[in-house]
C-alpha positions in Angstrom: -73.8 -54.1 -33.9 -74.0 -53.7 -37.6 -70.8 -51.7 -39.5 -71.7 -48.0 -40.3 -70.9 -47.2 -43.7 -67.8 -44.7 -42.6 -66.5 -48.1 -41.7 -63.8 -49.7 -44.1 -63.5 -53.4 -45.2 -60.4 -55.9 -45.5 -59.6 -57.3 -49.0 -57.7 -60.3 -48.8 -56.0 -62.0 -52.1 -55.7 -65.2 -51.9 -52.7 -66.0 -54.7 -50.8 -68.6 -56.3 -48.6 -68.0 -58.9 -50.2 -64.6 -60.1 -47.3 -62.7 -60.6 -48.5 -61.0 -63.7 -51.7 -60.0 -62.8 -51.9 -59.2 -58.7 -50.3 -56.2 -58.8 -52.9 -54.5 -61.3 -55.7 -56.3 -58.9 -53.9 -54.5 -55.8 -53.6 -51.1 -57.6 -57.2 -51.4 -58.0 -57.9 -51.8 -54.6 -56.6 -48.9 -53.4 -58.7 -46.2 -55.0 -61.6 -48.1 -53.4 -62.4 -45.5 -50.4 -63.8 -48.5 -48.3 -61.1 -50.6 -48.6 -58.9 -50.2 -45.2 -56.2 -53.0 -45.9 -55.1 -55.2 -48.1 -53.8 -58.5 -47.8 -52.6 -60.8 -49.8 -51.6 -64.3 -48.8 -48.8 -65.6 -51.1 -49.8 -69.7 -51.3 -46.6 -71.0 -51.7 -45.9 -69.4 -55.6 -42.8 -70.2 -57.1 -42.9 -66.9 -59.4 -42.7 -63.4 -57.8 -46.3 -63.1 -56.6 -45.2 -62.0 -53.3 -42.6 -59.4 -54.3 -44.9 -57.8 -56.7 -47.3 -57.7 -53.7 -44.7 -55.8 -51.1 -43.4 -53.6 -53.8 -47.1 -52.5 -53.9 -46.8 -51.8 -50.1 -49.2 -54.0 -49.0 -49.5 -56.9 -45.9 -48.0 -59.9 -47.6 -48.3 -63.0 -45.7 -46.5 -65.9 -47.7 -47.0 -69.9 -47.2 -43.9 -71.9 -47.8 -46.0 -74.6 -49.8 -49.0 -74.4 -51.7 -52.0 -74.8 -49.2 -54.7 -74.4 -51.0 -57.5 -71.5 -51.9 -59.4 -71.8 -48.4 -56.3 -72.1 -46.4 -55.0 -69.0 -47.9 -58.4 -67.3 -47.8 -58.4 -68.4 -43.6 -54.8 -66.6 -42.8 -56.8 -63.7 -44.3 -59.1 -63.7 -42.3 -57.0 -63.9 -39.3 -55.3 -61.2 -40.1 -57.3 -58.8 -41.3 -58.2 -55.7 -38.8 -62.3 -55.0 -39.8 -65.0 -57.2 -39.3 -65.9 -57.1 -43.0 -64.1 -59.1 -45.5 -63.6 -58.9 -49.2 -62.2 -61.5 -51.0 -60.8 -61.2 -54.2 -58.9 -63.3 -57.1 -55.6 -62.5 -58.2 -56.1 -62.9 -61.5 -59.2 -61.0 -62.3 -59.0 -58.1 -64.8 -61.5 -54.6 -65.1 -62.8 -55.2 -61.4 -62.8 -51.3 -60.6 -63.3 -49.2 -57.5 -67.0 -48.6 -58.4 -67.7 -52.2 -58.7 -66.2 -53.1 -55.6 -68.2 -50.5 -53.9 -71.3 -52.1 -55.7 -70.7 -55.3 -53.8 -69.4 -54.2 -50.5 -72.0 -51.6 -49.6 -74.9 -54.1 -49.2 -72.8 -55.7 -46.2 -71.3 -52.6 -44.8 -74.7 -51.1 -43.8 -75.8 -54.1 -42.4 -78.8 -55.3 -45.3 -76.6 -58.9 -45.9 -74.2 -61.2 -44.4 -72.7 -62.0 -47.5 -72.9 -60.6 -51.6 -71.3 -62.2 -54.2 -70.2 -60.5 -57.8 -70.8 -62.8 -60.5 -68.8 -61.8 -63.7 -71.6 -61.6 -66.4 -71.1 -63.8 -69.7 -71.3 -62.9 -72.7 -73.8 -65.6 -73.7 -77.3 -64.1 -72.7 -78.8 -67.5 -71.9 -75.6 -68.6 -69.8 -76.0 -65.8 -67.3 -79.6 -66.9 -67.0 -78.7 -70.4 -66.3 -76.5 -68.9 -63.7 -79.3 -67.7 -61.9 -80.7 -71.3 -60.7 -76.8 -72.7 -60.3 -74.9 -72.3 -56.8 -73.1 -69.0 -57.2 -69.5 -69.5 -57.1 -67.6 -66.6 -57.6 -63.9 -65.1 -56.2 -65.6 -61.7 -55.7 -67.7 -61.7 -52.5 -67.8 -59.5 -49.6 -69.1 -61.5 -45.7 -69.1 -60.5 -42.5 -65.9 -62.3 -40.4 -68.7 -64.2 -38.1 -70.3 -65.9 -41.4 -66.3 -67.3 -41.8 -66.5 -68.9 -38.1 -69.6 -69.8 -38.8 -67.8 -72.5 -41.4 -66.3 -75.7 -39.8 -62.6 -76.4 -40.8 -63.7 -79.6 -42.2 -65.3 -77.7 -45.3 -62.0 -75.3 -45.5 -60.6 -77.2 -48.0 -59.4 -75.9 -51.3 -62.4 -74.6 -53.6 -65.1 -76.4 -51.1 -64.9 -73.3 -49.4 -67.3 -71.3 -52.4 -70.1 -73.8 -51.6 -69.7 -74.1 -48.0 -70.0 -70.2 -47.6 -72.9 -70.4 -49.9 -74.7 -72.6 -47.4 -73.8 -71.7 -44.0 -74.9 -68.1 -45.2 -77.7 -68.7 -46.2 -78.6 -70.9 -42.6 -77.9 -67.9 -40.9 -81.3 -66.1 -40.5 -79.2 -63.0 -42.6 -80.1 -62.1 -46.1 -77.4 -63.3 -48.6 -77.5 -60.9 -52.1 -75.5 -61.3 -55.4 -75.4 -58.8 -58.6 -73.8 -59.6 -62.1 -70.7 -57.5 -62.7 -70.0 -57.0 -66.8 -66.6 -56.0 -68.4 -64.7 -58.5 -65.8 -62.6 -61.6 -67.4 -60.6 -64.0 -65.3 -57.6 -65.5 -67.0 -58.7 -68.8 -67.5 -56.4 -71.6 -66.3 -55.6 -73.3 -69.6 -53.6 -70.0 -70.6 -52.2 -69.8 -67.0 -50.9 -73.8 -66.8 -51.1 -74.9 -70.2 -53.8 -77.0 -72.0 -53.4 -80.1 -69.9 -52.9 -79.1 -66.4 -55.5 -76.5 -66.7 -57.5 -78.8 -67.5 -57.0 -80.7 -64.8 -56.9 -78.2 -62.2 -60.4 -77.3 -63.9 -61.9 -80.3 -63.6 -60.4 -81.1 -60.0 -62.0 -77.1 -59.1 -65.7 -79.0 -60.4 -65.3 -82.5 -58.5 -64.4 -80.6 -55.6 -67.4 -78.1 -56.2 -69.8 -81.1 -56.8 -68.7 -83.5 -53.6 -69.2 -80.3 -51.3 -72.6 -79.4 -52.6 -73.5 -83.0 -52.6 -73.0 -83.3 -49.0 -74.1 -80.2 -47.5 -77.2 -79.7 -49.4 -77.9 -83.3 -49.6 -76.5 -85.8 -47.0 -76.3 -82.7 -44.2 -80.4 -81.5 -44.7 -81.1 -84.9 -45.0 -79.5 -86.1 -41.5 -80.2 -83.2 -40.1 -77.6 -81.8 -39.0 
């Protein structure tokens, strides 16, 4: 049965260490008319991500130790109440209620099993390049069967982008995305440092590359 669109949506927040931004993100959220609930899954962050989440009056659901992005983005899912799901980042600035509406309409009536919002660049020519690149974005709206629809084997930390990306779009269901302007992360070298940013950059691509590799590649070609 598809959603009608006096339905409302869950937005889960996955979040680690987002103390400073999550509650602006949450704020957000709640002048969105089609958001139901909010949840946000506290991964194990030793800062006050999760009090600055139930001062907001929202479901908190905190992990002792830090899980990883798809395992927090899972105990979302459980726990959310509607059969549509946004997820969103923690640390994501300017993403307004008319935005989120722009994203989560095309799967509340039904049209698409999963859209993604993909924060436009201010390079011209990178946002074109984007257009032929997996989209891997922490602002996406699905339907809670396209989540079953993903093994737990590729529920693993950012694998999760790509594997949603393809199990989507081997559904039968039409999968959209839209470029969303005035939207900045805050990028992970100014969140960790120069060096461990870094790192956790570079570990985010391996991770994006050996999922793609094998699903697109090794999976299609062994067909299975």
């Amino acid at each position: 049965m598809c959603p009608m669109l006096g339905d409302k949506i869950s937005a889960v927040i996955p979040a680690y260490n987002e103390a400073g931004t999550i509650g602006a993100v949450i704020e957000e959220l709640k002048k969105c008319s089609l958001v139901g609930e909010i949840i946000v899954v506290d991964d194990g962050s030793d800062d006050d991500t999760a009090e600055v989440a139930r001062l907001a009056d929202v479901h908190v659901i905190s992990h002792k130790d830090n899980c990883g992005k798809a395992i927090a983005m899972e105990a979302g899912v459980k726990a959310a109440k509607n059969s549509i799901i946004m997820f969103a980042d923690a640390d994501i600035i300017g993403f307004t209620a008319q935005k989120m509406e722009k994203i989560i309409s095309p799967v509340l009536n039904g049209n698409r099993i999963m859209y993604i919002g993909v924060i436009r660049r201010r390079a011209y020519w990178f946002n074109k390049i984007m257009r032929f690149l997996p989209l891997i974005s922490g602002l996406r709206v699905i339907k809670k069967e396209l989540w079953s629809r993903v093994p737990n084997k590729y529920k693993k930390g950012y694998q999760i982008e790509i594997a949603l990306n393809y199990f989507a779009s081997t559904s039968g269901q039409k999968v959209g995305h839209c470029f969303l302007g005035g939207i900045r992360h805050v990028i992970k070298e100014r969140k960790h440092g120069l060096f461990f940013g870094l790192l956790a950059r570079l570990s985010m691509g391996w991770q994006l590359l050996y999922i793609g590799c094998r699903l697109y590649i090794v999976r299609r070609i062994l067909g299975v």
